[in-house]
VEXLUM-353366 format. One record per residue (C-alpha): x, y, z. Coordinates in steps of 0.05 Angstrom, whole numbers. Each point is the difference from the previous one (the first is absolute). Layout:
N
{site {X, Y, Z}} ...
***
This chain:
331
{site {0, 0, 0}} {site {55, 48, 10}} {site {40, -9, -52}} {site {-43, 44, -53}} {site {16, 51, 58}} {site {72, -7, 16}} {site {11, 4, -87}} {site {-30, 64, -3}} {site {27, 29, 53}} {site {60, -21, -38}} {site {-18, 22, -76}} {site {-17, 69, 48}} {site {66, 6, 37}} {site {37, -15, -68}} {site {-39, 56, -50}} {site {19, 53, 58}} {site {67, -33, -5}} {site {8, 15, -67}} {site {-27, 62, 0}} {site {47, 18, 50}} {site {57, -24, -55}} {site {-20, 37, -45}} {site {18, 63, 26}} {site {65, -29, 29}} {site {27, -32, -61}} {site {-11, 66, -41}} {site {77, 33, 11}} {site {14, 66, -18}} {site {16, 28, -66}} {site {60, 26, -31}} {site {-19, 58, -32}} {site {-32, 60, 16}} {site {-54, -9, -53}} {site {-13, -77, 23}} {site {0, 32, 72}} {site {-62, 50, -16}} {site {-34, -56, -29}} {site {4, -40, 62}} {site {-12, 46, 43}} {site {-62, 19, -34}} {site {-17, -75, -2}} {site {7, -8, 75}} {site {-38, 67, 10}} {site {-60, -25, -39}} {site {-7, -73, 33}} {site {-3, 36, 76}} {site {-53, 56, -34}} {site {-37, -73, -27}} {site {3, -25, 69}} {site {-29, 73, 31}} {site {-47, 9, -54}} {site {-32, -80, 14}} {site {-2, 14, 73}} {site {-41, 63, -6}} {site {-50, -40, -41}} {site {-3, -59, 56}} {site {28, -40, -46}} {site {73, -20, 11}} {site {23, -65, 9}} {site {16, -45, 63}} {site {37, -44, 25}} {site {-24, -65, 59}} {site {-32, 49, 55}} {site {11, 63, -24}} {site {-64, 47, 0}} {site {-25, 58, -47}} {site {19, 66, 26}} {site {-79, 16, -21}} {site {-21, -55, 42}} {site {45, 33, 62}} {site {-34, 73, -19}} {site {-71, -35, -2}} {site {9, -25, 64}} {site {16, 79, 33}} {site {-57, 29, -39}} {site {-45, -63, 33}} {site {31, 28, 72}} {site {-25, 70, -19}} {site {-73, -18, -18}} {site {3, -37, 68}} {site {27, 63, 35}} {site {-65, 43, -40}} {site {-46, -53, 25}} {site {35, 2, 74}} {site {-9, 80, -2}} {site {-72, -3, -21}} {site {-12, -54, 58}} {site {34, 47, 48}} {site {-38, 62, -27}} {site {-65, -30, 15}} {site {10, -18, 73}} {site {40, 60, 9}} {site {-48, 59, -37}} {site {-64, -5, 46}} {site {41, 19, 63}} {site {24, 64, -46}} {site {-64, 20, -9}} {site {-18, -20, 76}} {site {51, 59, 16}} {site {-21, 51, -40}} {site {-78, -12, 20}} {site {28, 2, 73}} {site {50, 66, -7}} {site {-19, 37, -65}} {site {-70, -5, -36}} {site {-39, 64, 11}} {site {-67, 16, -34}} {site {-1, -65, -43}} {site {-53, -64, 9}} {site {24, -65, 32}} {site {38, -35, -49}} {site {19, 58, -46}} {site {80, -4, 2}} {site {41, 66, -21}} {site {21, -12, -70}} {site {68, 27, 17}} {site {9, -55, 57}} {site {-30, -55, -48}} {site {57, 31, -47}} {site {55, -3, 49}} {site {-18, -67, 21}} {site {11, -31, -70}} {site {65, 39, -15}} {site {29, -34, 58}} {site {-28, -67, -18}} {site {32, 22, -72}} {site {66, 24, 33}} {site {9, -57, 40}} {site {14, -42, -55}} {site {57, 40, -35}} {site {59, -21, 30}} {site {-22, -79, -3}} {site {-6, 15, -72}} {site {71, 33, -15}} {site {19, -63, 49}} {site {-25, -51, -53}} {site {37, 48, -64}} {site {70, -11, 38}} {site {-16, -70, 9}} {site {-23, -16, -76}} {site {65, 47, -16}} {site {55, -48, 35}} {site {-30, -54, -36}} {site {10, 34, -63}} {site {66, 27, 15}} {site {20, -69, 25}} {site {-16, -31, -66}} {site {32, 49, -42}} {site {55, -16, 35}} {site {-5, -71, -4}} {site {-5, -1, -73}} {site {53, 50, -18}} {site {49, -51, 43}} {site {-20, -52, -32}} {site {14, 38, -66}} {site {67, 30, 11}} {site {30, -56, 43}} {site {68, 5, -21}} {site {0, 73, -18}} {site {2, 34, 71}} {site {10, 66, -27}} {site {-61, -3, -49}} {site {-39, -36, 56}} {site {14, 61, 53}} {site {-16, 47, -51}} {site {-73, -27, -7}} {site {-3, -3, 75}} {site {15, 71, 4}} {site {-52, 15, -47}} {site {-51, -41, 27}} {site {11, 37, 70}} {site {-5, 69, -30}} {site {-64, -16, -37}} {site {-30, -36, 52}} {site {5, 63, 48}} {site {-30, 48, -56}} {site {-60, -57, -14}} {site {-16, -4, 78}} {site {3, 75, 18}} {site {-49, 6, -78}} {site {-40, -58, 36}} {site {-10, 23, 62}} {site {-21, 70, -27}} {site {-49, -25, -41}} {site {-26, -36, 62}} {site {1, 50, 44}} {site {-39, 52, -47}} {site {-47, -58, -16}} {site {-18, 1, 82}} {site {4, 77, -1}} {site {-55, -5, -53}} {site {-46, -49, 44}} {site {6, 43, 61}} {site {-43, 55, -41}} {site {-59, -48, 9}} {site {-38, 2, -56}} {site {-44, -56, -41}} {site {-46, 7, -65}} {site {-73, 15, 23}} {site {-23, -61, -39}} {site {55, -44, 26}} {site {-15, 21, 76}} {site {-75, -15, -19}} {site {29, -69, -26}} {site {32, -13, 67}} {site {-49, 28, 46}} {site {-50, -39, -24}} {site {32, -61, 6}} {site {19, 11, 77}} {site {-72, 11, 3}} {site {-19, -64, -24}} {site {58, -34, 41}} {site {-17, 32, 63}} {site {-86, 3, -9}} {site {-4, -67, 37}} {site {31, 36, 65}} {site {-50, 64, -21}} {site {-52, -32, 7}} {site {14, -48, 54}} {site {13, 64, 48}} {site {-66, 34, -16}} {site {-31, -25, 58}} {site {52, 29, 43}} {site {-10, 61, 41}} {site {57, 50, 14}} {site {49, -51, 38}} {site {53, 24, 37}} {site {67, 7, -45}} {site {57, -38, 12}} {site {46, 57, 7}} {site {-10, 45, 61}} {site {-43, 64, -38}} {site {-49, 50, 31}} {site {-49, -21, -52}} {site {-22, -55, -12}} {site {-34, -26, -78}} {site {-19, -60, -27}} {site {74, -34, -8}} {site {-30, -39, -66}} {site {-24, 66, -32}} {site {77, 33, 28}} {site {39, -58, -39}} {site {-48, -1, -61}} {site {10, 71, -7}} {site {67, 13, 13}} {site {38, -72, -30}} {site {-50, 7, -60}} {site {40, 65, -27}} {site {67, -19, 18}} {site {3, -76, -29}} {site {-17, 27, -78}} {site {53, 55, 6}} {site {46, -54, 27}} {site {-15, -49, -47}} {site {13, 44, -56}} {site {69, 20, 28}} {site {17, -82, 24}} {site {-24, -17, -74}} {site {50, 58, -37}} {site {60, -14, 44}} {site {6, -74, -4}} {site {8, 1, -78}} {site {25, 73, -1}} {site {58, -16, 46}} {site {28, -65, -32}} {site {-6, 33, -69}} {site {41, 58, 19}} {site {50, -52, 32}} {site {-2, -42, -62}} {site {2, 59, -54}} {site {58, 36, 44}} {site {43, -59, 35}} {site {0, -49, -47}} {site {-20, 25, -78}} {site {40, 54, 3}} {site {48, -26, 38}} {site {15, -50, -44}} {site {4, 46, -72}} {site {34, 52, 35}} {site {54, -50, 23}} {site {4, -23, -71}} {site {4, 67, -29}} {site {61, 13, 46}} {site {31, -65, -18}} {site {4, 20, -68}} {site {33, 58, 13}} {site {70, -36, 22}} {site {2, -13, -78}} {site {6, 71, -16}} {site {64, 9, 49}} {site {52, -41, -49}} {site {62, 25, 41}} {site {-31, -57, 55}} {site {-8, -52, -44}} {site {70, -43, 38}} {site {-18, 27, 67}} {site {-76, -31, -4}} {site {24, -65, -31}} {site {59, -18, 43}} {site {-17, -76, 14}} {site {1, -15, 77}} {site {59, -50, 17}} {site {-54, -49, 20}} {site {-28, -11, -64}} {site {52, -53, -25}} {site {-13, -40, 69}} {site {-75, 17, -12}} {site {-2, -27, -73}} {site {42, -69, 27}} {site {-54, -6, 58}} {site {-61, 9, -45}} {site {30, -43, -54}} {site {17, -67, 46}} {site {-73, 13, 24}} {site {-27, 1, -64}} {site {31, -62, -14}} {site {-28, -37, 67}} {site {-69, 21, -8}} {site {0, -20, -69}} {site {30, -72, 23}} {site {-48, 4, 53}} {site {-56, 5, -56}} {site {23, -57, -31}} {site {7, -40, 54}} {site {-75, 8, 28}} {site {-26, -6, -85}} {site {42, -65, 3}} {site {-19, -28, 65}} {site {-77, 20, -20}} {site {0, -53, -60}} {site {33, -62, 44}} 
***
């Protein structure tokens, strides 16, 4: 049963293999025309390697796992912090409102709420989730940075100069993409705080908090000013206080919980890993225009000769190994 397995694994640890040789068999050029060209050549296989990652599509090897997989996974932690927040927001609004009927309402009706207190209340509902939300773009943004890096090692191996020069690059663009990022972000909660919704969208969502909540309407009709559970000197039917107040805050809510949870992971995606990604190839290309570096960027790491021997008498025991199990599978 575990042979199929065991050759796989095999056939899988020998294409990496390979692929590995490929780049360590490729020696360095004579001349500076054949130099340019290979340059160029190793420059466009890393931007082929950025370019399929950005798309979710670049390959793997045994366990490894999709960076988009690893970003999907944040942006799943920061719908669960938007539904935490609205959980908390509900339990926590009604005792609010509790104050401001107990130190501030003047000539209003029980259960008319000060629209700038019903306004402050959802700015800091709004506010309070900020800083989780630049928390998930720096988390999103190591794991990009980590697999840039990954892949442009894997690329320039056994050129240590070209290799530190895409590091370099990848560090200066990936503190210009998270300060871009976390601008956008920030403006995009600056924009929430000014409360607003469509009249027909508000409509939309207060009538379905209606329907959601009727049930508990109408199951409280019978009741007769109970006492609140806050300490208040008045004291109104608590059913008619939470239908009232609740009722306008979820839509506005909802509308914000709804625009963040895409908004946010687009502006990560669009700023941390898209552009990222083209700007870091656009840069890449620009080492070709500098000809006077052409010998710096392709001195070949001492290594290399011992890498090329290692990765060649591995080649030729996983192959054997192949063999071996295809042989042993027909006895």
């Amino acid at each position: 049963k575990n042979m199929p397995a065991l050759e796989r694994q095999i056939r899988d640890t020998l294409h990496k293999t390979l692929q590995d040789m490929q780049r360590y068999n490729r020696g360095t050029p004579q001349t500076e025309s054949e130099k340019l060209f290979f340059l160029t050549d190793l420059i466009k296989l890393f931007n082929q390697d950025i370019c399929q990652t950005t798309r979710g599509e670049e390959q793997l090897f045994g366990d490894e796992v999709r960076l988009f997989t690893k970003i999907r996974k944040e942006f799943h932690t920061w719908g669960v912090i938007l539904l935490e927040c609205a959980a908390k927001a509900k339990k926590n609004v009604p005792s609010r409102v509790w104050k401001y009927e107990d130190q501030y309402r003047g000539r209003e009706f029980p259960g008319f709420s000060n629209y700038r207190t019903f306004e402050d209340i959802i700015k800091e509902q709004i506010r309070e989730l900020e800083e989780p939300a630049i928390e998930i773009l720096n988390n999103v943004m190591r794991l990009v940075e980590d697999k840039f890096i990954d892949l442009s090692t894997k690329n320039f191996a056994n050129f240590h100069n070209l290799g530190r020069a895409a590091k370099v690059k990848i560090e200066d663009i990936r503190e210009k993409q998270a300060a871009e990022a976390e601008r956008h972000i920030r403006a995009q909660f600056k924009m929430e705080r000014i409360v607003y919704c469509q009249d027909d969208l508000y409509i939309g969502y207060l009538n379905t908090v209606k329907a959601e909540n009727a049930p508990i309407v109408s199951a409280g009709r019978d009741l007769q000013f109970p006492a609140p559970k806050e300490p208040s000197t008045l004291h109104f039917p608590g059913i008619f206080y939470q239908f009232s107040i609740l009722h306008f805050f979820s839509p506005i809510m909802q509308g914000a919980s709804k625009r963040l949870c895409n908004q946010i992971p687009l502006i990560i995606l669009s700023t941390v890993l898209h552009d990222f990604g083209e700007n870091l190839q656009t840069s890449m290309l620009q080492l070709l225009q500098d000809k006077e570096k052409l010998n710096f960027l392709l001195d070949e790491d001492s290594e290399a000769a011992k890498t090329r021997n290692y990765l060649s008498q591995r080649v030729d025991r996983l192959t054997k190994a192949c063999q071996y199990l295809r042989e042993f599978s027909l006895l």
